[in-house]
PDB file of N, CA, C and O in Angstrom:
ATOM      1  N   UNK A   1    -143.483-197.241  71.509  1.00  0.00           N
ATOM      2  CA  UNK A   1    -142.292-197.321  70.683  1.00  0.00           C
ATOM      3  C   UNK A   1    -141.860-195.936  70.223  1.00  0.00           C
ATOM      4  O   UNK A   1    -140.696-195.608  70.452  1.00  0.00           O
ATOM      5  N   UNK A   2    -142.636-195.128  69.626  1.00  0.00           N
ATOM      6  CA  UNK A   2    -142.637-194.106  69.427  1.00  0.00           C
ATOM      7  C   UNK A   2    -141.957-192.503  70.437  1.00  0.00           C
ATOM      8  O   UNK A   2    -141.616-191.367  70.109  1.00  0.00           O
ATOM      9  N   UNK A   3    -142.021-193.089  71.431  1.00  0.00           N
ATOM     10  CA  UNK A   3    -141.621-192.249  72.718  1.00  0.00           C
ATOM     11  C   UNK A   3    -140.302-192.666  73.294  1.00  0.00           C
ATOM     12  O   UNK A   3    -139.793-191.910  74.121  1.00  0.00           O
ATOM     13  N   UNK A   4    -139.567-193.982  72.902  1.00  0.00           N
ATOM     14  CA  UNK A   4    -138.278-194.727  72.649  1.00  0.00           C
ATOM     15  C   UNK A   4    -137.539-194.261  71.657  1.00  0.00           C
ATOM     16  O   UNK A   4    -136.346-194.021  71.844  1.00  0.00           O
ATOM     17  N   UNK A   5    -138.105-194.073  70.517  1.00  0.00           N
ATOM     18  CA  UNK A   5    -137.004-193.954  69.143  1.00  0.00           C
ATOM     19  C   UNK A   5    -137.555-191.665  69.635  1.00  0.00           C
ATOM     20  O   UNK A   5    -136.891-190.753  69.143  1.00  0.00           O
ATOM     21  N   UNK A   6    -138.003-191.567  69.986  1.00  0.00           N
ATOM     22  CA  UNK A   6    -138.174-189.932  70.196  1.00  0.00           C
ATOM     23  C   UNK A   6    -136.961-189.704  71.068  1.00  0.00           C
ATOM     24  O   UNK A   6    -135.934-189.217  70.596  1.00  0.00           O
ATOM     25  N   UNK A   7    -137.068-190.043  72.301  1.00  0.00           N
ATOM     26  CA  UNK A   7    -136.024-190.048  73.352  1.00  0.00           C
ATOM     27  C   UNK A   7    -134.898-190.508  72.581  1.00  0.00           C
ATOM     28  O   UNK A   7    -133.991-189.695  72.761  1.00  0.00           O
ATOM     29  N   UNK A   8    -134.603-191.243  71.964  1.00  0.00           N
ATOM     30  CA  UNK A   8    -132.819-191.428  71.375  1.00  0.00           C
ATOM     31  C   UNK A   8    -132.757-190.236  70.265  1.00  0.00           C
ATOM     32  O   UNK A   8    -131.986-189.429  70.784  1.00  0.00           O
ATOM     33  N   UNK A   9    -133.039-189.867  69.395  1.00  0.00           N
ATOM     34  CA  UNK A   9    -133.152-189.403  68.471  1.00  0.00           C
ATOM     35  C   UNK A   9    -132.991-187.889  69.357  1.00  0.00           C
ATOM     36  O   UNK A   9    -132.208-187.091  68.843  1.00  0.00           O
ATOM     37  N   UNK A  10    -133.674-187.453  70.637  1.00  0.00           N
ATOM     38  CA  UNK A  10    -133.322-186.226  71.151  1.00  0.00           C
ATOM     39  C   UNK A  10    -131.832-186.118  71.593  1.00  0.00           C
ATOM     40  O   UNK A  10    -130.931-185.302  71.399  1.00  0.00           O
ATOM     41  N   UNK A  11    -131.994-187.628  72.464  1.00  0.00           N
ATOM     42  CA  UNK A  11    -130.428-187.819  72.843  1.00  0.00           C
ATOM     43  C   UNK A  11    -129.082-187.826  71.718  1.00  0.00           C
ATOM     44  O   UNK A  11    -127.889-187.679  71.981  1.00  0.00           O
ATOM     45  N   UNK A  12    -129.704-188.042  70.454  1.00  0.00           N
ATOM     46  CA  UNK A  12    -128.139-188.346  69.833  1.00  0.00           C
ATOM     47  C   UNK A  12    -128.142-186.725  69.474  1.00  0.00           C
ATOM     48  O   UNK A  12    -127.026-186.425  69.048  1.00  0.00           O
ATOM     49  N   UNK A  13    -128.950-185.695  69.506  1.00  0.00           N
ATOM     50  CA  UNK A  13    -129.013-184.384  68.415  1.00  0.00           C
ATOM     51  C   UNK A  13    -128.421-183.691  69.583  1.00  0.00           C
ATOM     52  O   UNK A  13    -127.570-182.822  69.388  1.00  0.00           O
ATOM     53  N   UNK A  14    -128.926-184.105  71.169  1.00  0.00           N
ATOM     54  CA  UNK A  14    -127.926-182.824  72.160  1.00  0.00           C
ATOM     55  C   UNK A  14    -126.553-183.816  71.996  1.00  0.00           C
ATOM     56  O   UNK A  14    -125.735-182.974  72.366  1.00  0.00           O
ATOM     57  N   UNK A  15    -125.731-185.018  71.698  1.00  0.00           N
ATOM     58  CA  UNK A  15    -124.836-185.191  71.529  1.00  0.00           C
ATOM     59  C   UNK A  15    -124.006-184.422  70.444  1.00  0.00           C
ATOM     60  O   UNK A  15    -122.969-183.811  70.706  1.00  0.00           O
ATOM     61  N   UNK A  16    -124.737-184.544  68.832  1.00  0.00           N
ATOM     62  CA  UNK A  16    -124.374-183.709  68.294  1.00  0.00           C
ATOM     63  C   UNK A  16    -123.817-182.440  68.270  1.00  0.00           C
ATOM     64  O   UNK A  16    -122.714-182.003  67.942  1.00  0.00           O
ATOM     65  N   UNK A  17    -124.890-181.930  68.717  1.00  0.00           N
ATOM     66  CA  UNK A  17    -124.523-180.742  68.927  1.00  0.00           C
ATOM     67  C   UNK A  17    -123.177-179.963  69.639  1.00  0.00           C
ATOM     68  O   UNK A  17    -122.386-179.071  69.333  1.00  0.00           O
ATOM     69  N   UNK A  18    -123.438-180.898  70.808  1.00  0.00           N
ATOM     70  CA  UNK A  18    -121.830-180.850  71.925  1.00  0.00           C
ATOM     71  C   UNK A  18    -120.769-181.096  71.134  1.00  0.00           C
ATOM     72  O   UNK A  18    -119.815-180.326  71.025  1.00  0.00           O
ATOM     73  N   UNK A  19    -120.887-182.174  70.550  1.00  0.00           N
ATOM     74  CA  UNK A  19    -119.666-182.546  69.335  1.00  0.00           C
ATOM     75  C   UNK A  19    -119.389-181.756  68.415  1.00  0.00           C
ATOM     76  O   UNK A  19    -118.242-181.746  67.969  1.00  0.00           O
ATOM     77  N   UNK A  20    -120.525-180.767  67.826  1.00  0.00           N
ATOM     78  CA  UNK A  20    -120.202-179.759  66.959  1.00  0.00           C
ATOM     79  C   UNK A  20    -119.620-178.062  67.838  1.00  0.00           C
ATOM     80  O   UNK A  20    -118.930-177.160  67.361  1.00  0.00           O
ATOM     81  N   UNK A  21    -120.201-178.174  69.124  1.00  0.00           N
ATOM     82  CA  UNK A  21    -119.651-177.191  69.865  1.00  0.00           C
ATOM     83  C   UNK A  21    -117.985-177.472  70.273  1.00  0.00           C
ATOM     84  O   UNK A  21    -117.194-176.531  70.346  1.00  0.00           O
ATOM     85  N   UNK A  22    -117.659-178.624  70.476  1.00  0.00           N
ATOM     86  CA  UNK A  22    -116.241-179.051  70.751  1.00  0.00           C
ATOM     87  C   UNK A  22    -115.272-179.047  69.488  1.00  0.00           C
ATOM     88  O   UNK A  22    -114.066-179.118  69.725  1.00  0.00           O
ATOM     89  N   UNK A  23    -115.736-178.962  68.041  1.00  0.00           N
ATOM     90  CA  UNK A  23    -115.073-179.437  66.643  1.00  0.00           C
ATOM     91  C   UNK A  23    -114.755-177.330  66.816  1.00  0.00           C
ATOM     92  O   UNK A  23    -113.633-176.866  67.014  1.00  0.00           O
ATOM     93  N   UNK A  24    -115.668-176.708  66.713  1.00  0.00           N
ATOM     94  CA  UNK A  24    -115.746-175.571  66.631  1.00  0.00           C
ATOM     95  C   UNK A  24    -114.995-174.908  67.905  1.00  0.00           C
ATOM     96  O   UNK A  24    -114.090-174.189  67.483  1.00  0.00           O
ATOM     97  N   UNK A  25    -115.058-174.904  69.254  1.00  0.00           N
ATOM     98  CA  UNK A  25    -114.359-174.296  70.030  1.00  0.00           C
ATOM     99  C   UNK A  25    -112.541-175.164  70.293  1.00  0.00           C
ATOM    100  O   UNK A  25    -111.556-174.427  70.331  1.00  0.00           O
ATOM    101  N   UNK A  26    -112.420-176.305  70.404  1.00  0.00           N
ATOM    102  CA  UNK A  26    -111.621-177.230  70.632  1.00  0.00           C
ATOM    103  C   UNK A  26    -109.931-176.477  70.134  1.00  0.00           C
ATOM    104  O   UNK A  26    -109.512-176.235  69.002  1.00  0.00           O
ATOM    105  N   UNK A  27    -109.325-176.286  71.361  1.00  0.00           N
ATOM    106  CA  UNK A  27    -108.519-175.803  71.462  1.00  0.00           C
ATOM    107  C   UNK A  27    -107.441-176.217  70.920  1.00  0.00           C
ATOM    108  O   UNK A  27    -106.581-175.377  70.654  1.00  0.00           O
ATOM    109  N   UNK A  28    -107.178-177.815  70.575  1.00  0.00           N
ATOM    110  CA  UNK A  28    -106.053-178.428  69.879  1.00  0.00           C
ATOM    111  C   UNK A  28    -106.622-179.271  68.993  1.00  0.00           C
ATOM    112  O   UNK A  28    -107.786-179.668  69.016  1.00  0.00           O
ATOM    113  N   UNK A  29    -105.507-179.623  67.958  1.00  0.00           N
ATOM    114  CA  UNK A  29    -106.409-180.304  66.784  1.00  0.00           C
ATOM    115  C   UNK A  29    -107.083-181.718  67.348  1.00  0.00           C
ATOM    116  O   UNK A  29    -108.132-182.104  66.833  1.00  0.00           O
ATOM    117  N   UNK A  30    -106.575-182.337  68.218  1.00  0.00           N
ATOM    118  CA  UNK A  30    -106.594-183.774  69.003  1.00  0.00           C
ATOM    119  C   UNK A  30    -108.491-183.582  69.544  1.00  0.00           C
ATOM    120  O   UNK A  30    -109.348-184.465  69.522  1.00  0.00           O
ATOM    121  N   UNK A  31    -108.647-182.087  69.997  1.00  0.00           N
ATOM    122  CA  UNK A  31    -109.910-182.286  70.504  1.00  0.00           C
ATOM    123  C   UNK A  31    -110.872-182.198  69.558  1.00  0.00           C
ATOM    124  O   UNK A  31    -111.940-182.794  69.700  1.00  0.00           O
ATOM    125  N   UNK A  32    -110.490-181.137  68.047  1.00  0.00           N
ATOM    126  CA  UNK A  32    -111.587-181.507  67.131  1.00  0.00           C
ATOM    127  C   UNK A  32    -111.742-183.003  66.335  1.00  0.00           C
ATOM    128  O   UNK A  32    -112.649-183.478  65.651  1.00  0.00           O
ATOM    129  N   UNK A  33    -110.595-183.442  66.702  1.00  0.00           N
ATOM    130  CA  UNK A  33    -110.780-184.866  65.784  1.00  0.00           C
ATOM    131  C   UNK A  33    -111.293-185.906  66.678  1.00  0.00           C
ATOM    132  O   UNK A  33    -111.890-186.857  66.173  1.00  0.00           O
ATOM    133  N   UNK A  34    -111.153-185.848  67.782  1.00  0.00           N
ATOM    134  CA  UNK A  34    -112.357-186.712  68.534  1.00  0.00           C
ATOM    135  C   UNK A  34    -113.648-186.709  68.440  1.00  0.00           C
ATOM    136  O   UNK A  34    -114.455-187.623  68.273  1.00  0.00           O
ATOM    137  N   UNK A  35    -113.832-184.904  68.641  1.00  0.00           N
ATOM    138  CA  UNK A  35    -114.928-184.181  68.268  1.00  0.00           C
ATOM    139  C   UNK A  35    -115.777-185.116  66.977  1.00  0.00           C
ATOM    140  O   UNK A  35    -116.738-185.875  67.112  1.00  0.00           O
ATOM    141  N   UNK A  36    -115.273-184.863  66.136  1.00  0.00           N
ATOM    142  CA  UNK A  36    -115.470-185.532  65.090  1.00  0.00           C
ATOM    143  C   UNK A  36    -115.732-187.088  64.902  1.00  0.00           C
ATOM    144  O   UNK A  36    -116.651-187.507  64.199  1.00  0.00           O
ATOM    145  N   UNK A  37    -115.411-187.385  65.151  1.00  0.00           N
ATOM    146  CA  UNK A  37    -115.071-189.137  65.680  1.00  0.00           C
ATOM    147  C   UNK A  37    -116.566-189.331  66.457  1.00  0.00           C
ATOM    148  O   UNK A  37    -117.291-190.302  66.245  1.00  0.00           O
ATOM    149  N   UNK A  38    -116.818-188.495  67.171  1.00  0.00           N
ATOM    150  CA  UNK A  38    -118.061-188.578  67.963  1.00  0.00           C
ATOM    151  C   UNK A  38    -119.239-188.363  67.173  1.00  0.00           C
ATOM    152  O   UNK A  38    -120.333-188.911  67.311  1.00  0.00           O
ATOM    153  N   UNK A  39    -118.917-187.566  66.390  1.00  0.00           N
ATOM    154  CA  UNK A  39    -120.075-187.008  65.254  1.00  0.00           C
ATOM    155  C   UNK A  39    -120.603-188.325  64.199  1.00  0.00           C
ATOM    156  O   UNK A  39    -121.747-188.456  63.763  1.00  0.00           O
ATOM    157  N   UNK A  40    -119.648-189.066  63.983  1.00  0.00           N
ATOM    158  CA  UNK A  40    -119.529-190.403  62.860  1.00  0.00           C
ATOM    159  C   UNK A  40    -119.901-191.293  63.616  1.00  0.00           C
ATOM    160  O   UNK A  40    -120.386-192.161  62.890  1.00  0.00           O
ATOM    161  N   UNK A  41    -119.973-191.639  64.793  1.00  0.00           N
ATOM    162  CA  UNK A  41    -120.678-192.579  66.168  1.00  0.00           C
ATOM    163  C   UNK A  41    -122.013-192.101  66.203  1.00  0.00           C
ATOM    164  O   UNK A  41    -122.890-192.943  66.014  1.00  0.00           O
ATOM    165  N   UNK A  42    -122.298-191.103  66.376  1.00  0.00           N
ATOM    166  CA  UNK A  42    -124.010-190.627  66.127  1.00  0.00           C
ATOM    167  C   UNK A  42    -124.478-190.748  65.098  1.00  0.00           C
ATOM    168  O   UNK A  42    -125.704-190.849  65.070  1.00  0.00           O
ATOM    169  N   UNK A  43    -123.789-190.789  63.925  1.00  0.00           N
ATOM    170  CA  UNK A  43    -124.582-190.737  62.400  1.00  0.00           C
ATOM    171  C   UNK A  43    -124.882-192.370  62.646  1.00  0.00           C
ATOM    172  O   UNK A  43    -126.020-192.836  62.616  1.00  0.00           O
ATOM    173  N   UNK A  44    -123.743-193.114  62.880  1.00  0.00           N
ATOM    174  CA  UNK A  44    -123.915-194.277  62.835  1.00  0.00           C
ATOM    175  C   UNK A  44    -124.717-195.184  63.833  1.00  0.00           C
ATOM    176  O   UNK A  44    -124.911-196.382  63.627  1.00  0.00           O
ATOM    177  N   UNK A  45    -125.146-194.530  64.889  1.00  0.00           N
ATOM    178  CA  UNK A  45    -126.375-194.845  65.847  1.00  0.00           C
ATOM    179  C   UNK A  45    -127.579-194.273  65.378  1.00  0.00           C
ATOM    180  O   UNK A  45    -128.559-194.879  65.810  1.00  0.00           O
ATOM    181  N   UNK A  46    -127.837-193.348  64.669  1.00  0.00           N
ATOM    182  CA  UNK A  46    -128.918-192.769  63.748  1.00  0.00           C
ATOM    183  C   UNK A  46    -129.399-193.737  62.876  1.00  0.00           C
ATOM    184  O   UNK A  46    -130.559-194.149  62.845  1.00  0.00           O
ATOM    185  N   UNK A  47    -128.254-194.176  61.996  1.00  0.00           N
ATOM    186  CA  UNK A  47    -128.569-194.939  61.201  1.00  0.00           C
ATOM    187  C   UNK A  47    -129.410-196.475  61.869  1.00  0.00           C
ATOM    188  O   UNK A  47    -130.499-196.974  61.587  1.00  0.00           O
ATOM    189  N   UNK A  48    -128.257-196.916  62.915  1.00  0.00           N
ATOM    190  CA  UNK A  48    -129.081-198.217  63.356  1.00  0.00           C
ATOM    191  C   UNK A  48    -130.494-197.800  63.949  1.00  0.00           C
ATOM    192  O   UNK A  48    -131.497-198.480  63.733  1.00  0.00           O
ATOM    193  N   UNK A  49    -130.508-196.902  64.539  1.00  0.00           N
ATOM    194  CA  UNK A  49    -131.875-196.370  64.866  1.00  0.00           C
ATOM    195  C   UNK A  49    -133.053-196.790  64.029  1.00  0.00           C
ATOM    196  O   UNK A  49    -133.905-197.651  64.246  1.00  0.00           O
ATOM    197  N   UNK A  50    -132.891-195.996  63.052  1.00  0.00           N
ATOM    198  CA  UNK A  50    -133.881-195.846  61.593  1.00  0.00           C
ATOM    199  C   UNK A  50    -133.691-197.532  61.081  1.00  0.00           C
ATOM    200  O   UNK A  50    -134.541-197.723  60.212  1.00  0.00           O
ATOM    201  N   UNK A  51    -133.142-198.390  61.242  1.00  0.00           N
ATOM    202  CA  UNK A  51    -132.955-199.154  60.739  1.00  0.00           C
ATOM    203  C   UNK A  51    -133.773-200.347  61.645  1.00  0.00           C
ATOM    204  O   UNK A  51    -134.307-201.353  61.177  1.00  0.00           O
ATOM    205  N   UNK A  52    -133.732-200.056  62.673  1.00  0.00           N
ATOM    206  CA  UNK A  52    -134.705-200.924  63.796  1.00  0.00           C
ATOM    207  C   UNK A  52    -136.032-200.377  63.438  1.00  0.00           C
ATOM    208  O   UNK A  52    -136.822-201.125  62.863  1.00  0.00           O
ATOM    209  N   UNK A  53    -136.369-199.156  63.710  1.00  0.00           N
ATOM    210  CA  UNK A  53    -137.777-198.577  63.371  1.00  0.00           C
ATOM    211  C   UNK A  53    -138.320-198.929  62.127  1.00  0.00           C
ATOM    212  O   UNK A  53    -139.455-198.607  61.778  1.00  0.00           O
ATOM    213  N   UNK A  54    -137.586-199.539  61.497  1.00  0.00           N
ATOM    214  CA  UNK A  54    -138.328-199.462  59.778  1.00  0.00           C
ATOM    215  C   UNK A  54    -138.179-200.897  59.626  1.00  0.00           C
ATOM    216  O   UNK A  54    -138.689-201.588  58.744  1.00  0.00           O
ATOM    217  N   UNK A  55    -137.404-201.287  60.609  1.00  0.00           N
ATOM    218  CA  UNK A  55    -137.420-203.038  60.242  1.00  0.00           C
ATOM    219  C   UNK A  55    -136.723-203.420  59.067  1.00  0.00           C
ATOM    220  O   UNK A  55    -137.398-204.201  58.395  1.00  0.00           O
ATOM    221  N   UNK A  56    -135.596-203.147  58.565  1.00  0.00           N
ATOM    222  CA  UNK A  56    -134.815-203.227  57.320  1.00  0.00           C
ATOM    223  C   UNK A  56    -133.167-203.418  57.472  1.00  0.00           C
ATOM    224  O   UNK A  56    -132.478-202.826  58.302  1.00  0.00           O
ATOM    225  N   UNK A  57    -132.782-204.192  56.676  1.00  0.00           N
ATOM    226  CA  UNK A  57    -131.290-203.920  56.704  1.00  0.00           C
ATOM    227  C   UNK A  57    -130.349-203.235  55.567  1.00  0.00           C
ATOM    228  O   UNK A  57    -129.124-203.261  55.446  1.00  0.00           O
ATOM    229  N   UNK A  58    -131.355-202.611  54.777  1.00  0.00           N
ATOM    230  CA  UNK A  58    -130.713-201.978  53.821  1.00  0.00           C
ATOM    231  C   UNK A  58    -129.246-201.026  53.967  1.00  0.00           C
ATOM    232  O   UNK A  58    -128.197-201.028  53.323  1.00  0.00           O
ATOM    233  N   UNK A  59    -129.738-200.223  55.147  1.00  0.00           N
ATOM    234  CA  UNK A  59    -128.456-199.789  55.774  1.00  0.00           C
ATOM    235  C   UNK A  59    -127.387-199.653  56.264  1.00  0.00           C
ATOM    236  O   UNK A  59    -126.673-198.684  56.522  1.00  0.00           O
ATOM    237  N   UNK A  60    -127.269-201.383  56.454  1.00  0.00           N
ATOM    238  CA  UNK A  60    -126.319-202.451  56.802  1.00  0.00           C
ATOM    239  C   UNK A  60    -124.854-201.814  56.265  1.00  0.00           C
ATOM    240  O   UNK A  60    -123.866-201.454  56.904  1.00  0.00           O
ATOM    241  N   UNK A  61    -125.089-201.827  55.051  1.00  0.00           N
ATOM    242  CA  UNK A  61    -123.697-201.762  54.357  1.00  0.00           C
ATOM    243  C   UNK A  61    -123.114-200.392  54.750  1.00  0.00           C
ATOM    244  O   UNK A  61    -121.891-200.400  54.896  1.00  0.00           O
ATOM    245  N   UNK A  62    -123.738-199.222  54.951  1.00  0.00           N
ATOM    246  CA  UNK A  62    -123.309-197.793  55.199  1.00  0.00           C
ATOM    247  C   UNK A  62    -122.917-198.060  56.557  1.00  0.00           C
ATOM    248  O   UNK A  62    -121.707-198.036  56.785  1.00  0.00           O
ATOM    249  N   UNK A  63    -123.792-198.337  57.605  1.00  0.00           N
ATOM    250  CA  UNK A  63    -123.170-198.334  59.017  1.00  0.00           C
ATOM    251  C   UNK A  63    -121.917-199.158  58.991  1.00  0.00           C
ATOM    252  O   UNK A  63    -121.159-199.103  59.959  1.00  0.00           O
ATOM    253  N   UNK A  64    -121.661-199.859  58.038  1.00  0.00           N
ATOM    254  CA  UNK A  64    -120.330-200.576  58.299  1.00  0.00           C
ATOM    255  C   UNK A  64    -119.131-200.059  57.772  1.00  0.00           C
ATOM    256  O   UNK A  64    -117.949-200.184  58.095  1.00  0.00           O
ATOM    257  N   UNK A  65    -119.744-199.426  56.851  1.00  0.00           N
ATOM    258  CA  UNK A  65    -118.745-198.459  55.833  1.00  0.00           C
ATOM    259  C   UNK A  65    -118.521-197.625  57.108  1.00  0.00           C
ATOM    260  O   UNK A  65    -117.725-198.160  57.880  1.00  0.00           O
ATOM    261  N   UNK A  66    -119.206-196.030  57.666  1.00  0.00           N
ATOM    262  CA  UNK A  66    -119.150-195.722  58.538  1.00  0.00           C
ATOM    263  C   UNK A  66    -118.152-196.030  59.580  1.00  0.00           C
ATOM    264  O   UNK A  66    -117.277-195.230  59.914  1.00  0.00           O
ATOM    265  N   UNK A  67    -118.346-197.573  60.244  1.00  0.00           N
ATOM    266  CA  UNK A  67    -117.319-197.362  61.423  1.00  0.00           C
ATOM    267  C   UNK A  67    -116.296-197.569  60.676  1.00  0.00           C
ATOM    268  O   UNK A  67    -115.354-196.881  61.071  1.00  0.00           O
ATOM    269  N   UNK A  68    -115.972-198.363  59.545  1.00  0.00           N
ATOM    270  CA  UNK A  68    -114.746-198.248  59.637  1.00  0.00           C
ATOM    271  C   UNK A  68    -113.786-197.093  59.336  1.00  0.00           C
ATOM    272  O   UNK A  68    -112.652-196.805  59.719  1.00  0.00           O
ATOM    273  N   UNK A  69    -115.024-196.329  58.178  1.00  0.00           N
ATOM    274  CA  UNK A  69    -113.712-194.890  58.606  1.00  0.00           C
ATOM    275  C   UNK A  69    -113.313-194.048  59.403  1.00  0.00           C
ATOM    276  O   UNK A  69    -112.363-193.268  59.477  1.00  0.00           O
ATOM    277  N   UNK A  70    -114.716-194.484  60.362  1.00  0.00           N
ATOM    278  CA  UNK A  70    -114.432-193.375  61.787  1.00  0.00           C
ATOM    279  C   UNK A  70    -113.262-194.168  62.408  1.00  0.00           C
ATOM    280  O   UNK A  70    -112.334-193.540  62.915  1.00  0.00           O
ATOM    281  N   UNK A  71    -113.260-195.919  62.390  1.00  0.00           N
ATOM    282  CA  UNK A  71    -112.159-196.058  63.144  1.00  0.00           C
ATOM    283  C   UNK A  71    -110.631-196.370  62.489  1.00  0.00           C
ATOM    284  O   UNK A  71    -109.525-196.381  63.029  1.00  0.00           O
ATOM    285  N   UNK A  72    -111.068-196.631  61.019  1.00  0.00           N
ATOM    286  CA  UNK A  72    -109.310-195.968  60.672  1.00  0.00           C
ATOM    287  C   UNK A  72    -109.131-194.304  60.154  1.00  0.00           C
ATOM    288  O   UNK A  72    -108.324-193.950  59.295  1.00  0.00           O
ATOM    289  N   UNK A  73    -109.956-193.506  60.794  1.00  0.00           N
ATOM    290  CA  UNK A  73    -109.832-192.145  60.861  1.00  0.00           C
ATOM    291  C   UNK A  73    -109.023-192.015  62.356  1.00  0.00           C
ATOM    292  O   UNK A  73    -107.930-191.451  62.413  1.00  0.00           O
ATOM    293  N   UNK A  74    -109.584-192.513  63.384  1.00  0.00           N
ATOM    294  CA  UNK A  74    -109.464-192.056  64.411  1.00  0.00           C
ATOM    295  C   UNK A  74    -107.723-192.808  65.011  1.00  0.00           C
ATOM    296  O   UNK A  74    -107.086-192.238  65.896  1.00  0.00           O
ATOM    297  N   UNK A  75    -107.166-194.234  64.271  1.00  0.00           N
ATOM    298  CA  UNK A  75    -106.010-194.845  64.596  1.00  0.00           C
ATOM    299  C   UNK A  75    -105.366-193.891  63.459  1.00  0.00           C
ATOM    300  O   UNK A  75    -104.161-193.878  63.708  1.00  0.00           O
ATOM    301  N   UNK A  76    -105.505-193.451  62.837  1.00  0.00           N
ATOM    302  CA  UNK A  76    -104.430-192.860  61.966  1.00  0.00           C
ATOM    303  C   UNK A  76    -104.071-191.429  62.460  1.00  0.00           C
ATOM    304  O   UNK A  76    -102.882-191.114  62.511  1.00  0.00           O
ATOM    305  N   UNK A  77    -104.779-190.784  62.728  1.00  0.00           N
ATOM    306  CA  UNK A  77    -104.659-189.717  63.844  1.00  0.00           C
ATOM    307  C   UNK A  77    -104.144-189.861  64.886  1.00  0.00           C
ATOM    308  O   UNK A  77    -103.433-188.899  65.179  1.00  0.00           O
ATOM    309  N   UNK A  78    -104.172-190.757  65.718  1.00  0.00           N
ATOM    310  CA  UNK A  78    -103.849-191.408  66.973  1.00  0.00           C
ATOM    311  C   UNK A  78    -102.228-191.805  66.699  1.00  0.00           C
ATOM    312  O   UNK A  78    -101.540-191.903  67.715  1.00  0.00           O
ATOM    313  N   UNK A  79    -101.503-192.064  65.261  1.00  0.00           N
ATOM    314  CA  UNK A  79    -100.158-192.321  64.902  1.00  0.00           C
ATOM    315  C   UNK A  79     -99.801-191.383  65.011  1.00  0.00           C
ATOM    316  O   UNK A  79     -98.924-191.241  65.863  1.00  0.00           O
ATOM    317  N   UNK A  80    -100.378-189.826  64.005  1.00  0.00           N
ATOM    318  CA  UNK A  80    -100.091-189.090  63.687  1.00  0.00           C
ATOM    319  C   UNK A  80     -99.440-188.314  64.627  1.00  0.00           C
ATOM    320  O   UNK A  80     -98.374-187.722  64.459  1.00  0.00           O
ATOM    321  N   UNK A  81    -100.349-188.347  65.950  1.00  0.00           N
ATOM    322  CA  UNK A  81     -99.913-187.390  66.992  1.00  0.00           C
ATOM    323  C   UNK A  81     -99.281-188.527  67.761  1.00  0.00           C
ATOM    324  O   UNK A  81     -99.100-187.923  68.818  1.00  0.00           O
ATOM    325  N   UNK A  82     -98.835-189.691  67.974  1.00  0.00           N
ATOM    326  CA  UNK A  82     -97.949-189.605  68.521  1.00  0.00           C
ATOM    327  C   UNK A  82     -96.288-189.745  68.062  1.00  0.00           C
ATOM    328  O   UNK A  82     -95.225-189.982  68.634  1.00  0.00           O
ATOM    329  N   UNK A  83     -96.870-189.373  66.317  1.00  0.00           N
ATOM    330  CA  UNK A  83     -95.087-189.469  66.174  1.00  0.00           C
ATOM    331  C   UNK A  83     -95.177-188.156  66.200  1.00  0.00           C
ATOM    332  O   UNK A  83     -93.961-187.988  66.107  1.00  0.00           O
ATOM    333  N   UNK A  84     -95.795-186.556  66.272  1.00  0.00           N
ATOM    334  CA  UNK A  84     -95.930-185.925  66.549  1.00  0.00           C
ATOM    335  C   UNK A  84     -94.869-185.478  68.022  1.00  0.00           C
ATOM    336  O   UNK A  84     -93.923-184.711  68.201  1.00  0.00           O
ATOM    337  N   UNK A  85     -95.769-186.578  68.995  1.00  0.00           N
ATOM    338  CA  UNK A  85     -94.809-186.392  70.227  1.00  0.00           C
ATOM    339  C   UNK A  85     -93.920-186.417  70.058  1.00  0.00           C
ATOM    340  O   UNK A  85     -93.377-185.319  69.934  1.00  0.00           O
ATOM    341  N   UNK A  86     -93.127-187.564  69.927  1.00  0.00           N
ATOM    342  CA  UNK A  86     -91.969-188.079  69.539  1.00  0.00           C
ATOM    343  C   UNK A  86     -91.047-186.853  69.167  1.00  0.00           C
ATOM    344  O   UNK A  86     -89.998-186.721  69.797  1.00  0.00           O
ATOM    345  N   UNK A  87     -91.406-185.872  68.094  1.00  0.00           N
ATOM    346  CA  UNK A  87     -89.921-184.747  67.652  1.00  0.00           C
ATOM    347  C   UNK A  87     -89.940-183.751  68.865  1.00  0.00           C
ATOM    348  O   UNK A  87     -89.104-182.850  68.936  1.00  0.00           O
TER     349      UNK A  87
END
């Protein structure tokens, strides 16, 4: 089990990281806010992570909190730029 939750836990930190290399280099605002968006998808797979390993649902309520602001972060942005297009 231990060599399962190791392997994700490596995998979500080189995700991170890429996501923090893309927030930081990202040439238009569209790519840091995905960037970002990606970053709030890993916290929130972290969380379920730790939350399987420990056998608990205490965390329940944050991972839910979580997506939803990543995903009315990410549709409100998604308006933004395309009334953006639009002028």
């Amino acid at each position: 089990m231990s060599v399962v939750v190791g392997t994700c836990l490596a995998m979500l930190t080189v995700a991170a990281a890429l996501a923090l290399l893309r927030v930081a280099r990202g040439p238009t605002m569209l790519d840091r806010v995905v960037a970002l968006d990606i970053i709030v998808a890993v916290v929130v797979i972290a969380l379920c992570v730790e939350a399987a390993v420990n056998r608990h649902a205490t965390t329940l309520p944050a991972i839910v909190v979580l997506s939803l602001v990543g995903f009315l972060g990410a549709v409100s942005i998604a308006r933004y730029a395309a009334k953006e297009e639009e002028r």
